[in-house]
N, CA, C and O of each residue as an XYZ file, in Angstrom:
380
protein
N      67.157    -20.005    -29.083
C      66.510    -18.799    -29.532
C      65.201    -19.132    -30.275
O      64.226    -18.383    -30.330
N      65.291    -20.207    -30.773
C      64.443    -20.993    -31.600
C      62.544    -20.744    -30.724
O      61.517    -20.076    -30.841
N      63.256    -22.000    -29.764
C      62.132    -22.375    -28.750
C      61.898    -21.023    -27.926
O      60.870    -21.178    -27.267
N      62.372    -19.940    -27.738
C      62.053    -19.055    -27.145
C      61.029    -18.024    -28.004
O      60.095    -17.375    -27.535
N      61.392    -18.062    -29.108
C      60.340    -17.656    -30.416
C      59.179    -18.106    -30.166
O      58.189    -17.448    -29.847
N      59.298    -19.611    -30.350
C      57.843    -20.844    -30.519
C      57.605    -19.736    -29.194
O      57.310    -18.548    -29.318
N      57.729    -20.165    -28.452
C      56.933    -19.891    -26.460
C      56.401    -18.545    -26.579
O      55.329    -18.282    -26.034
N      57.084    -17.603    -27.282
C      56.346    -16.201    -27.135
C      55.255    -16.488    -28.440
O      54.102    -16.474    -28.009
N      55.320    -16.744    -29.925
C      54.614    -17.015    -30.471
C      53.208    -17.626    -29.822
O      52.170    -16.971    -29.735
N      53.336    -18.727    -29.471
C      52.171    -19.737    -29.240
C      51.535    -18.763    -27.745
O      50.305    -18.716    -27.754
N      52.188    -18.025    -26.537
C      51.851    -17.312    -26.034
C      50.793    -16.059    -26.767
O      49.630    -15.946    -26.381
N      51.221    -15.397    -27.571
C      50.969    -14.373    -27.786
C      49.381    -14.958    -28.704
O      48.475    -14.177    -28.996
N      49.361    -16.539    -29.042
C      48.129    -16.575    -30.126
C      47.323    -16.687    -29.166
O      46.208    -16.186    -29.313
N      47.705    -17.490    -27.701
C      46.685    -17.920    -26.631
C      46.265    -16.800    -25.834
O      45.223    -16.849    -25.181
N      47.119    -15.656    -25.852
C      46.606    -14.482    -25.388
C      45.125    -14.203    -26.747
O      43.911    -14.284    -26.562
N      45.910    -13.865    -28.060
C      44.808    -13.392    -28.845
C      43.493    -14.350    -28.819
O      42.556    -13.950    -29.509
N      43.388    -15.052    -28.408
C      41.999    -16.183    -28.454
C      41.445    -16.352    -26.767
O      40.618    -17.124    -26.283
N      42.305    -15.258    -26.131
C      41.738    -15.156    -24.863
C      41.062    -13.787    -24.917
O      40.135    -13.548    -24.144
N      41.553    -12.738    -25.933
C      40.634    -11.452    -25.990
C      39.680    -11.932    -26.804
O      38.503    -11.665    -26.560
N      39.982    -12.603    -27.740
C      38.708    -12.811    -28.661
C      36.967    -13.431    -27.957
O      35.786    -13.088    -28.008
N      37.951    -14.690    -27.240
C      36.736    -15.376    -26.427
C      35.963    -14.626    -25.342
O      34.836    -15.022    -25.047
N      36.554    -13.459    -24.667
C      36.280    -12.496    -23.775
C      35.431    -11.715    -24.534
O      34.247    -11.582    -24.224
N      36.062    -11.044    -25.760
C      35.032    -10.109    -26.330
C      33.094    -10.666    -27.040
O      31.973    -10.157    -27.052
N      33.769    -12.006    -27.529
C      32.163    -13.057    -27.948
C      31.425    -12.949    -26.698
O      30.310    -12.431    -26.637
N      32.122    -13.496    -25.582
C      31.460    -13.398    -24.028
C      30.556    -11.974    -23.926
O      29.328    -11.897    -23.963
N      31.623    -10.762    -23.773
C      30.952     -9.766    -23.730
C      29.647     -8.984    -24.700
O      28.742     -8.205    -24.403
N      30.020     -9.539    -25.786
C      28.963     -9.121    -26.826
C      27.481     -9.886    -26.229
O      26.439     -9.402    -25.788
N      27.870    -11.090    -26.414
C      26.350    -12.095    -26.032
C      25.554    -11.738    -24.383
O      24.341    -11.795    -24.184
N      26.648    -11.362    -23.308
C      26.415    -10.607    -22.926
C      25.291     -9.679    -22.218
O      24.495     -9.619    -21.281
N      25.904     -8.874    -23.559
C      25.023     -7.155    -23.860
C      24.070     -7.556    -25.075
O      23.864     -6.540    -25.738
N      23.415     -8.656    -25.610
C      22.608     -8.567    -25.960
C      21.613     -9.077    -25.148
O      20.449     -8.679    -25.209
N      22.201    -10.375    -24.002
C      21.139    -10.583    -23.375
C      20.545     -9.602    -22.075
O      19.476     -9.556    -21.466
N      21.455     -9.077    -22.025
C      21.602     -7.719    -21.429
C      20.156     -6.770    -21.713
O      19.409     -6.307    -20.851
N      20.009     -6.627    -23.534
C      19.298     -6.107    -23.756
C      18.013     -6.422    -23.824
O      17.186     -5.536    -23.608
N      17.712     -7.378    -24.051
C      16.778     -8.587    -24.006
C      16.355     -7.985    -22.735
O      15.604     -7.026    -22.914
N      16.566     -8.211    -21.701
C      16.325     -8.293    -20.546
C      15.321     -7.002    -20.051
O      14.221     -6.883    -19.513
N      16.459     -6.064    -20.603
C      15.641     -4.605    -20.521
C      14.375     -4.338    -21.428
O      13.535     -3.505    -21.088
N      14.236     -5.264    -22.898
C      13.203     -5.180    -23.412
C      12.017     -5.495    -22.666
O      11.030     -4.801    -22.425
N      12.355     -6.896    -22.288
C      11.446     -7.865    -21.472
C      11.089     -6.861    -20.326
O       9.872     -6.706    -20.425
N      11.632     -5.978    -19.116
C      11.254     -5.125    -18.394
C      10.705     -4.127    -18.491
O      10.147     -3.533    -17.569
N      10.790     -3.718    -19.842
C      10.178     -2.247    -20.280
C       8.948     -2.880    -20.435
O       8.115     -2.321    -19.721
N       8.353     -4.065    -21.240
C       7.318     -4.996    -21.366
C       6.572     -5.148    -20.438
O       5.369     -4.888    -20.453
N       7.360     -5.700    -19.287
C       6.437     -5.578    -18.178
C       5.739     -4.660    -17.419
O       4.813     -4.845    -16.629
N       6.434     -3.404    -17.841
C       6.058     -2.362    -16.637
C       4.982     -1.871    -17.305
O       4.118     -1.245    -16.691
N       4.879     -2.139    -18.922
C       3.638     -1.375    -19.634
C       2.921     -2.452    -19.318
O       1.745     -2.103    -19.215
N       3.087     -3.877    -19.062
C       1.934     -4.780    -18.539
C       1.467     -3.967    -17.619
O       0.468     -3.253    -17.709
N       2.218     -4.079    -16.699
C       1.485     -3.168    -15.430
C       0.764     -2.428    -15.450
O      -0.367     -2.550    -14.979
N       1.352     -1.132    -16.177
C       0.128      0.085    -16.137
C      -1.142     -0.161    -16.640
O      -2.145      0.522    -16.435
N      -1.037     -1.343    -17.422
C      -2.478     -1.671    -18.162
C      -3.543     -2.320    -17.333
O      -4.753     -2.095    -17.307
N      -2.472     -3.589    -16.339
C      -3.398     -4.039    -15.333
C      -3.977     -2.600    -14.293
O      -5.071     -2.036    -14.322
N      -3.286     -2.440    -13.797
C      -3.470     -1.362    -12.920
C      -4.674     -0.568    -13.461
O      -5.573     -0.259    -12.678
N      -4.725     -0.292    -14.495
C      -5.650      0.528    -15.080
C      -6.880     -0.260    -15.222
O      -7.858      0.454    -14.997
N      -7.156     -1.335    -15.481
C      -7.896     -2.228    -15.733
C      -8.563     -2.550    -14.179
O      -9.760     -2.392    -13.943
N      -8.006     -2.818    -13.614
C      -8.314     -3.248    -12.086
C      -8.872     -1.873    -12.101
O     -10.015     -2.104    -12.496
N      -8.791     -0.494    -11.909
C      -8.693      0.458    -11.334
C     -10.961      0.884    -11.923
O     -11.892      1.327    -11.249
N     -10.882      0.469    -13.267
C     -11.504      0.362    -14.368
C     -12.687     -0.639    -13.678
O     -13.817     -0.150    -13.687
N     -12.579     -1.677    -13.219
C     -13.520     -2.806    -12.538
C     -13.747     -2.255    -11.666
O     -14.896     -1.813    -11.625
N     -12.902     -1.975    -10.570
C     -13.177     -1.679     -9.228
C     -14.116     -0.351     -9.115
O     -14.768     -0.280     -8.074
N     -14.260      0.659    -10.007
C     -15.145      1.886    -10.309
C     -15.934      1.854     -9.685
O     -16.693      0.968    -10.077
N     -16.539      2.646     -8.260
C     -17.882      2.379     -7.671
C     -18.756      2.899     -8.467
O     -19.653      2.642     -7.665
N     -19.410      3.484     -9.465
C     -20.342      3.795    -10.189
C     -20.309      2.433    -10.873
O     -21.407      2.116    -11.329
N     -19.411      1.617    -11.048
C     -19.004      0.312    -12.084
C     -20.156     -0.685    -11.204
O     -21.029     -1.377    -11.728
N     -19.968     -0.583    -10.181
C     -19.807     -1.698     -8.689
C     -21.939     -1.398     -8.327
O     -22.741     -2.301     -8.087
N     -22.136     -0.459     -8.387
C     -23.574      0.252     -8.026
C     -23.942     -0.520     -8.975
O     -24.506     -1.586     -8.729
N     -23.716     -0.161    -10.058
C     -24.416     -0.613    -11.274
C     -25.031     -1.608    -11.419
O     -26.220     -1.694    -11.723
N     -24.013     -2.764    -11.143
C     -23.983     -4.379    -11.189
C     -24.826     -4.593     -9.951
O     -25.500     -5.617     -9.842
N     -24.808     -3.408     -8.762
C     -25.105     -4.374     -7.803
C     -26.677     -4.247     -8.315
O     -27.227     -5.324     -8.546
N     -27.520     -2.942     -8.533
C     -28.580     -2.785     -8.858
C     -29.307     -3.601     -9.774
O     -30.331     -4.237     -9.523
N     -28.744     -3.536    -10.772
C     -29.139     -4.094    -12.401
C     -29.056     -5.979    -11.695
O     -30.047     -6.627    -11.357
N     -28.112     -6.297    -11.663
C     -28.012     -7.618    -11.795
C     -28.372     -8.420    -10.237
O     -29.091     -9.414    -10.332
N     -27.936     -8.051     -8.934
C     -28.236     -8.418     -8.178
C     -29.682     -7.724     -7.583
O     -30.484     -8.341     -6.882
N     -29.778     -6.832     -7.856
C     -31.382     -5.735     -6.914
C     -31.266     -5.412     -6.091
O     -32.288     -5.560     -5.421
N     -30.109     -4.729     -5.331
C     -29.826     -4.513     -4.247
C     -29.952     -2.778     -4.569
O     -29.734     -2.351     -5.703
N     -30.337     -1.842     -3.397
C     -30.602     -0.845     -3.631
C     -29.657     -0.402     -1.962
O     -29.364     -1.133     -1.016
N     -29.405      1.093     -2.195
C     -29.109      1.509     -1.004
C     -30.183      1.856     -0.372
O     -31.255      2.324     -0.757
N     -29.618      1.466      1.027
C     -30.740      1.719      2.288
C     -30.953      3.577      2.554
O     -30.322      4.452      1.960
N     -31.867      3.751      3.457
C     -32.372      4.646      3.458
C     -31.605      5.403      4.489
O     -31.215      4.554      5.290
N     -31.252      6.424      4.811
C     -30.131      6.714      5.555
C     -30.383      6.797      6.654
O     -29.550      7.258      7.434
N     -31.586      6.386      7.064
C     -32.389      7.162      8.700
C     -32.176      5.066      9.040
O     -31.746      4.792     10.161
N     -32.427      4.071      8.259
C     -32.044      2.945      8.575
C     -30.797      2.679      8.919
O     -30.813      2.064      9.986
N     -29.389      2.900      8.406
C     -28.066      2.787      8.515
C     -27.835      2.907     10.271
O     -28.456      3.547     11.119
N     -26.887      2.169     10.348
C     -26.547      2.588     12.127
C     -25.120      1.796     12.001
O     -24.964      0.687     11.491
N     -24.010      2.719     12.650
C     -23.184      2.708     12.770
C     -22.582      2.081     14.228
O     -22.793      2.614     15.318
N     -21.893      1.002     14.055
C     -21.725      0.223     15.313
C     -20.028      0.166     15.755
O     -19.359     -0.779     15.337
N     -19.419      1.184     16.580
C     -18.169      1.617     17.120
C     -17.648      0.442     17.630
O     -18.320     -0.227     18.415
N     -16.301      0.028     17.216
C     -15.465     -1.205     17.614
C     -15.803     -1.100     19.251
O     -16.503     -0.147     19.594
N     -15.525     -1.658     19.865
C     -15.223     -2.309     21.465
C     -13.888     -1.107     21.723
O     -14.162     -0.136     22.429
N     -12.943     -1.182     21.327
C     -11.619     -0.876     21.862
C     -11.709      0.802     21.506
O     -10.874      1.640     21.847
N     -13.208      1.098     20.567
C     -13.253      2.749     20.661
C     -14.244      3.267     21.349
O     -14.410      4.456     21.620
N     -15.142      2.042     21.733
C     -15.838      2.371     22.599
C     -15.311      2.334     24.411
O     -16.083      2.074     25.333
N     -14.275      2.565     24.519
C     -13.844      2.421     25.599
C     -12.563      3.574     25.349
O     -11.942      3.778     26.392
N     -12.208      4.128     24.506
C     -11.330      5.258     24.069
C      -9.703      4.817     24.170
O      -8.691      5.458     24.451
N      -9.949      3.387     23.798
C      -8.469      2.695     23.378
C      -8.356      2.819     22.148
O      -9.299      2.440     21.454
N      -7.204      3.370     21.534
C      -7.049      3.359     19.747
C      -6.549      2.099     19.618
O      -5.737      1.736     20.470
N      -6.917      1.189     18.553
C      -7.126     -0.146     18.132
C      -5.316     -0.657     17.919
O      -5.036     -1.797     17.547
């Protein structure tokens, strides 16, 4: 009766240090858990900033500017411009 005591005893502590170690598991977890989602929320406001930024450079009034001021390039005159139709539309194949 003795040893049947010990066996459920020593059972019942290895159970309790099997919820315990499960629950540490689960906690650490859900913090890295959270971490994670910080770090993603982080990124996505990276994003919108690049995005905005790129969006911000790429500006054709941005793009004119530079080309004028810094390079001297001016737009052509519109009676100069000539428009030269691919091969495959000049033959009324869509590309």
């Amino acid at each position: 009766m003795i040893k049947l005591n010990l066996l459920l005893i020593m059972i019942a502590i290895a159970c309790a240090m099997g919820v315990v170690t499960s629950q540490h598991k689960a906690r650490k977890l859900f913090v890295d858990l959270q971490q994670e989602e910080s770090l993603a929320l982080q990124m996505e406001v990276e994003w919108g900033q690049l995005q905005l930024e790129q969006s911000t450079w790429a500006m054709h009034s941005r793009i004119e500017k530079i080309a004028s001021s810094y390079l001297h390039m001016q737009v052509p005159d519109p009676a100069k411009i000539q428009v030269i139709p691919l091969i495959a539309q000049a033959h009324g194949v869509a590309p």
